[in-house]
Structure formats: structure tokens, C-alpha cells
ROVEX-624591 format. One record per residue (C-alpha): residue number from 1; residue in one letter; x, y, z. Coordinates in nm, 2 decimals, decimal comma, padded with zeros to 4 digits. Example, Ala and Ser with C-alpha at 12.3 -4.5 7.8 and 13.67 -1.06 7.14 Angstrom:
SITE    i  aa      c1      c2      c3
SITE    1   A   01,23  -00,45   00,78
SITE    2   S   01,37  -00,11   00,71
This chain:
SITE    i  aa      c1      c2      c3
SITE    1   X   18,75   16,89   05,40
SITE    2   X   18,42   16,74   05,36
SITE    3   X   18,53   16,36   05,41
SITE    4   X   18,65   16,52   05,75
SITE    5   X   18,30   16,68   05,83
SITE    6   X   18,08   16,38   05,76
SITE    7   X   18,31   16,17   05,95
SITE    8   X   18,11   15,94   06,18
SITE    9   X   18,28   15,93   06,51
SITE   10   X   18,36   15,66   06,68
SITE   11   X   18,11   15,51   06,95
SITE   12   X   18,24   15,65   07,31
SITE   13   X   18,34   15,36   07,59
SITE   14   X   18,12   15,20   07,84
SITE   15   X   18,22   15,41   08,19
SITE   16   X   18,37   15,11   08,34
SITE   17   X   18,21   14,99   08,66
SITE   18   X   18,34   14,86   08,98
SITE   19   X   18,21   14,54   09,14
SITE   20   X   18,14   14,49   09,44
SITE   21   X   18,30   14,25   09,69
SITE   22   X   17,93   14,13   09,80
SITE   23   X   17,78   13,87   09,58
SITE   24   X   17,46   14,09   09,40
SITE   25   X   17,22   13,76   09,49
SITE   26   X   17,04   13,68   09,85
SITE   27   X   17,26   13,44   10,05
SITE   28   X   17,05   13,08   10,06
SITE   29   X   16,92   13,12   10,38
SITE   30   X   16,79   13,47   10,33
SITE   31   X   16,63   13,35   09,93
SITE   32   X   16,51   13,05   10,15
SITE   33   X   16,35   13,30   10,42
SITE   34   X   16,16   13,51   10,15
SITE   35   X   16,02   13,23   09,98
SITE   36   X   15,88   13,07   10,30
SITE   37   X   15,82   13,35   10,49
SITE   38   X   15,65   13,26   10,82
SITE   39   X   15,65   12,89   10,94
SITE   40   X   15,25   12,84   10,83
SITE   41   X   15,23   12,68   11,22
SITE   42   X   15,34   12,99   11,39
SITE   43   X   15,07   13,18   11,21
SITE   44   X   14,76   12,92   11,28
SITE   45   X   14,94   12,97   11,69
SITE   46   X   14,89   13,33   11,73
SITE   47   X   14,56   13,33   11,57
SITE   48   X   14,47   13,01   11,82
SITE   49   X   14,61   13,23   12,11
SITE   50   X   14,45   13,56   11,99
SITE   51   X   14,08   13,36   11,95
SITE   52   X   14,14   13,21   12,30
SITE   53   X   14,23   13,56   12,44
SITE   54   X   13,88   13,69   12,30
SITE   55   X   13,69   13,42   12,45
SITE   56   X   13,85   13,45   12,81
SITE   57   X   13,77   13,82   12,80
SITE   58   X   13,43   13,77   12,63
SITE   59   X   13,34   13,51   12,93
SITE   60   X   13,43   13,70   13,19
SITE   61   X   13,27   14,05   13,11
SITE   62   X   12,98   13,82   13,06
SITE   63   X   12,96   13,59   13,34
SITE   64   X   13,23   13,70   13,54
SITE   65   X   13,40   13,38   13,51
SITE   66   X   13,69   13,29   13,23
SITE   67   X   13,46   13,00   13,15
SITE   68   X   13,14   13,10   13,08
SITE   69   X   13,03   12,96   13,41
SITE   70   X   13,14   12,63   13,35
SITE   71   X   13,34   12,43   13,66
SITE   72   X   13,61   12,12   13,62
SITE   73   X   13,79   11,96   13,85
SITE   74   X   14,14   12,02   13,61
SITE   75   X   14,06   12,36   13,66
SITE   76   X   14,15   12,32   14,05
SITE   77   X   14,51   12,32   14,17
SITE   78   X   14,42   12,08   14,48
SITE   79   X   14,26   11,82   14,24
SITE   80   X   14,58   11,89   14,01
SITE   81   X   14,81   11,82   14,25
SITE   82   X   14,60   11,53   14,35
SITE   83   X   14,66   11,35   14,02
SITE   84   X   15,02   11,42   14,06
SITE   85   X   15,03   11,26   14,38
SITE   86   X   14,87   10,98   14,24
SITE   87   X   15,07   10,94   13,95
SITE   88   X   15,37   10,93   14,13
SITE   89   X   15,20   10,68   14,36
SITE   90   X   15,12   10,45   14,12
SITE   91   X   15,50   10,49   13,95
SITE   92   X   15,70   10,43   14,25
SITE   93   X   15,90   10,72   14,32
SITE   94   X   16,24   10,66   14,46
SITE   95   X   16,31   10,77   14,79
SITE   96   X   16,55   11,10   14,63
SITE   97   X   16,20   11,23   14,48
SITE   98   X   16,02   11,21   14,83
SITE   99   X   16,32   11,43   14,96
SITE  100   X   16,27   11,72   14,70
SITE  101   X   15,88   11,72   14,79
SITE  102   X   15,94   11,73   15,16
SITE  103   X   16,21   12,03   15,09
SITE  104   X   15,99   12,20   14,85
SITE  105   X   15,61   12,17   15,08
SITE  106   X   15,65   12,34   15,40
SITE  107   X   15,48   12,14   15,68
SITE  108   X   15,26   12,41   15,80
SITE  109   X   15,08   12,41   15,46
SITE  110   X   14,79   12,24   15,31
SITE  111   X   15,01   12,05   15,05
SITE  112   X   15,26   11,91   15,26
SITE  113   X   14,98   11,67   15,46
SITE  114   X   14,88   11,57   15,08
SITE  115   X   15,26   11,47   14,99
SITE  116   X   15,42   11,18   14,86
SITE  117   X   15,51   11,08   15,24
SITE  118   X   15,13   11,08   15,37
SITE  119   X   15,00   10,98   15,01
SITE  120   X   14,80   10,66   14,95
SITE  121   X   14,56   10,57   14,65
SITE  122   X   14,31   10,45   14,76
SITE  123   X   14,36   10,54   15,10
SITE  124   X   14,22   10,31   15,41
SITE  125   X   14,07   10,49   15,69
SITE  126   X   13,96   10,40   16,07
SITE  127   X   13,65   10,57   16,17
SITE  128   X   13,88   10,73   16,41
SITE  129   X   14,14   10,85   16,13
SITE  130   X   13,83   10,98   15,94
SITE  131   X   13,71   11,20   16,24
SITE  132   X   14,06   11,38   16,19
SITE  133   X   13,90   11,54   15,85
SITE  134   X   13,62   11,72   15,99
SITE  135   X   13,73   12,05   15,85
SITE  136   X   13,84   12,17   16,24
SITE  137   X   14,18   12,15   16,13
SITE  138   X   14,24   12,38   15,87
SITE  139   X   14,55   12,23   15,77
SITE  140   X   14,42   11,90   15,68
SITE  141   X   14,17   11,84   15,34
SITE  142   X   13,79   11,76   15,44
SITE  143   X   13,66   11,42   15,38
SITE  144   X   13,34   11,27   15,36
SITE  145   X   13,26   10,88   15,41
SITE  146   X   12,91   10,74   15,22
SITE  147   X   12,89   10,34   15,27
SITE  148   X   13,28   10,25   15,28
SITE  149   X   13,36   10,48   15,02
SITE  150   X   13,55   10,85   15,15
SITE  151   X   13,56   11,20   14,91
SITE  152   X   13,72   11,50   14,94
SITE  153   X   13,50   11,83   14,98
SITE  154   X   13,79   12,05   15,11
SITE  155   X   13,66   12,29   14,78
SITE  156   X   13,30   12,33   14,93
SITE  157   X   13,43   12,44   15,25
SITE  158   X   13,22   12,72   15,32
SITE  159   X   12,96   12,37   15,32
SITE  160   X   13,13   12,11   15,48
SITE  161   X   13,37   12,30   15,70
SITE  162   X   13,27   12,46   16,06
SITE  163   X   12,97   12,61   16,08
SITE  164   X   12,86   12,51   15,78
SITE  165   X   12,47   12,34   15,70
SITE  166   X   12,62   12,00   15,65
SITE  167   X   12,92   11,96   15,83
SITE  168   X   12,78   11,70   16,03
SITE  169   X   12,85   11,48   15,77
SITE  170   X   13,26   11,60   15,76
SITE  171   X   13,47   11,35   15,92
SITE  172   X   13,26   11,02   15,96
SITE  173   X   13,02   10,81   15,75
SITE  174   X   12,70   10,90   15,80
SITE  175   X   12,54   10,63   15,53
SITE  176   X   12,18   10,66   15,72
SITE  177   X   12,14   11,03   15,74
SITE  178   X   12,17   11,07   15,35
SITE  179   X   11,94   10,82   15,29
SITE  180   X   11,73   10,89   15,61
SITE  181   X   11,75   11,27   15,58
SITE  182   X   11,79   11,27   15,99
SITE  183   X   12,06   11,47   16,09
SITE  184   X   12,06   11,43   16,43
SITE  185   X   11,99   11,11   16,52
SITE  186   X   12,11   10,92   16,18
SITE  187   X   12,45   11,02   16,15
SITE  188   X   12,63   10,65   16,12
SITE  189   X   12,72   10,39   15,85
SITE  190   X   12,44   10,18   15,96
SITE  191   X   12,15   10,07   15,77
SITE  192   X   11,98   09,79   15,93
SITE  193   X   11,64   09,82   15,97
SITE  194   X   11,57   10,06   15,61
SITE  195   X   11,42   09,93   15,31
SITE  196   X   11,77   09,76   15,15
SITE  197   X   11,60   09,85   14,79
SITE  198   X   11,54   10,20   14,87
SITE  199   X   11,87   10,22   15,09
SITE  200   X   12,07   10,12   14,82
SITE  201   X   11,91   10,35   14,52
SITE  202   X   11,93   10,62   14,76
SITE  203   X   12,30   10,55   14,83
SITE  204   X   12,41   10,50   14,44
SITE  205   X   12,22   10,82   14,37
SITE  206   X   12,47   11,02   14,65
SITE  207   X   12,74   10,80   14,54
SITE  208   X   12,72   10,96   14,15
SITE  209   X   12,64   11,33   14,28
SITE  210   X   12,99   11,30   14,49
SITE  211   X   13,18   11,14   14,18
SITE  212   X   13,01   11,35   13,89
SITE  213   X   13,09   11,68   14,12
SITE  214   X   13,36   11,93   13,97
SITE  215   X   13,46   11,99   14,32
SITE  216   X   13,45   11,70   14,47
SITE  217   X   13,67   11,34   14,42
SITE  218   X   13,67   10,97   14,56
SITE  219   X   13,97   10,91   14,77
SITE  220   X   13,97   10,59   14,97
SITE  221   X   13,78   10,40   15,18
SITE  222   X   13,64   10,38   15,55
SITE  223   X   13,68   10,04   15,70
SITE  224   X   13,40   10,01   16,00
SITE  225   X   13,44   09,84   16,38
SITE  226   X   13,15   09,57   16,34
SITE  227   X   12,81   09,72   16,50
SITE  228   X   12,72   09,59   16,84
SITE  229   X   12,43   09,79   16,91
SITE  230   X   12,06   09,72   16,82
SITE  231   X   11,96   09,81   16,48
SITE  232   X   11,75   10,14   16,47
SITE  233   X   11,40   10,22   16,34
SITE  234   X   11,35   10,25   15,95
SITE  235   X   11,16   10,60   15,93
SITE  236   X   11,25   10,89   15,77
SITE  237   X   11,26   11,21   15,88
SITE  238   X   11,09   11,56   15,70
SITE  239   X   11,40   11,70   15,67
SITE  240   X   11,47   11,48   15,39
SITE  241   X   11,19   11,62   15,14
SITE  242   X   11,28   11,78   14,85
SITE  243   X   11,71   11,75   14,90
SITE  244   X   11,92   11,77   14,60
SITE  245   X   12,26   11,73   14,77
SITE  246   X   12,51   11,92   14,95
């Protein structure tokens, strides 16, 4: 009886389990995707885009401009698309290209008279092509010719355009009057009879204001009839005194 009380029983069995048809470990990709995590790139990205986003914002409620009052030419569509032209220029598009552009630019608009069809770099202008771009038709771009050389002000329009204090100078080459400062009586390419020293400083300083400008741009040149007339007087007129540019 007592060997039968102390007996030590016998260990019970492990309750069996069932496995499951999934594998218990991550598949590659997913191991592979905690590991990583985020692609470092993506991360450096959105911050990028988020810091950007600030300093857009920050600008404008500052100086109610995205770029804290700051002014480039890429930043205009018309100087944009003025590369683009040019580009393609320079390339040789075929003739299939030129189609889609004519398709794609209506001809009542702005663009289509800047088209691949109409496009030269640098373009070579009469004096009487040139008096086309006097800002009277709004369809076409507003050029400017300074000794030869011809620049687009179409973006100072409110300027150059009708009714504007220097659109006498819109559609011709009126070399004299910038270096002159008469407006009325100087407005021509001709600069017989000035100082050729001061003429010429006078001309290179207008020649950098035009191509340094974020809204203006060099396009082409003007090629002049020859001058018959007598040269005109060399003085300069009070008008010019204490100009800066248009």
C-alpha cells in the first residue's frame, strides 16, 4: 500500500500543437523591407520639398513675391519658350515637328508668331520689318534696335508698348536718342556728328543694361539703308540728365 502512495507519476504529454501552413519567418522581401525601411533618398526629397514649401510661403507673406523679390529671365514663360525655339533652331527640327507646333499654337496667339515657322536666331531685320514691333500689334512681341543689335521688351510693356514714356524707341533703332537723350528729334541709328568716344561708352553702357535685364533679351539684328542725308548737330539735350534706363 505504501509503495502505491509514494509512487511518482509519470510526467504528463506535451499538448501537441498544430503548424501552420504559413512559414513562422518574414518572406525576403518583407525581412528586406524592415531592415531598409525608407529609401534614405526619398526622405532627404520630402524634407527638400517641405524646406522649399516654407521658403515660397515665407517670401511671399514677406514681399509678396515667391522670390523674395528677386526677377530671372527662366522665371518667364516667353523667355522659356524662347530658348525652346532656339534650341530647336539650332538642332534642325524635321519638317513633322514644325507640323505639331503649328497644330498645337493657334495663330491668333502670341506664341504662334514666335514658332518654329517664323523662328530665326539671330534674326535679320529691315528697318521696315522692325517698325512691325512697335507694340501696336498686340499679337506680335516688342522689339527694340540699339546700334545693329534688336531686344525684346514685350515683358516691360506697360514701358515700351502704346502710350507708354519710351515707346518711341519700340519698333526702330534710335542709336542717337539713347546717347543724345533727344526724343524727338534723335530717334535714328545715326551717329555722325557725336563724340565717337563718348557715343560708343554711352552705347556699350545701354547695350549691358538691355542684356543684363531679367526682362529683357538680345534677338537679332537690324541691318540699316546707307544714310543719305546730312549728318546732324552733336548736342545733347536736358532730357538726358540723370537717366538710368528704361
Amino acid at each position: 500500500m505504501s509503495s502505491a502512495r509514494y509512487r511518482k507519476p509519470y510526467p504528463a504529454s506535451p499538448t501537441p500543437t498544430l503548424r501552420s501552413s504559413q512559414p513562422d519567418t518574414q518572406t525576403r522581401d518583407e525581412s528586406y523591407q524592415d531592415e531598409v525601411g525608407e529609401h534614405p533618398f526619398l526622405g532627404v526629397l520630402r524634407n527638400l520639398v517641405l524646406i522649399l514649401v516654407i521658403n515660397f510661403l515665407l517670401s511671399y507673406y514677406i514681399t509678396s513675391t515667391f522670390f523674395w523679390n528677386y526677377d530671372f529671365r527662366l522665371l518667364r514663360f516667353r523667355y522659356l519658350l524662347f530658348v525652346l525655339l532656339k534650341t530647336l533652331y539650332k538642332t534642325k527640327v524635321p519638317e513633322l515637328t514644325k507640323s505639331v507646333l503649328l497644330n498645337v499654337l493657334p495663330e491668333s496667339s502670341t506664341l504662334f508668331t514666335l514658332t518654329f515657322f517664323t523662328f530665326e536666331f539671330p534674326r535679320i531685320f529691315s528697318d521696315d520689318t522692325l517698325a512691325l514691333y512697335n507694340g501696336s500689334n498686340t499679337a506680335l512681341p516688342i522689339y527694340v534696335g540699339l546700334n545693329g543689335s534688336v531686344y525684346d521688351v514685350t515683358e516691360n510693356r506697360r514701358t515700351y508698348g502704346p502710350g507708354g514714356p519710351y515707346n518711341h524707341f519700340a519698333g526702330r533703332d534710335a542709336a542717337r536718342a539713347f546717347v543724345t537723350g533727344c526724343f524727338t528729334t534723335d530717334l535714328t541709328h545715326d551717329l555722325r556728328g557725336l563724340d565717337p568716344v563718348a557715343a560708343e561708352s554711352d552705347i556699350s553702357g545701354w547695350k549691358a543694361f538691355f542684356e543684363k535685364s531679367a526682362r529683357y533679351w538680345y534677338v537679332g539684328d537690324v541691318i540699316h539703308e546707307p544714310i543719305t542725308k546730312p549728318p546732324q548737330l552733336g548736342h545733347l539735350c536736358s532730357s538726358r540728365a540723370g537717366r538710368t534706363g528704361p
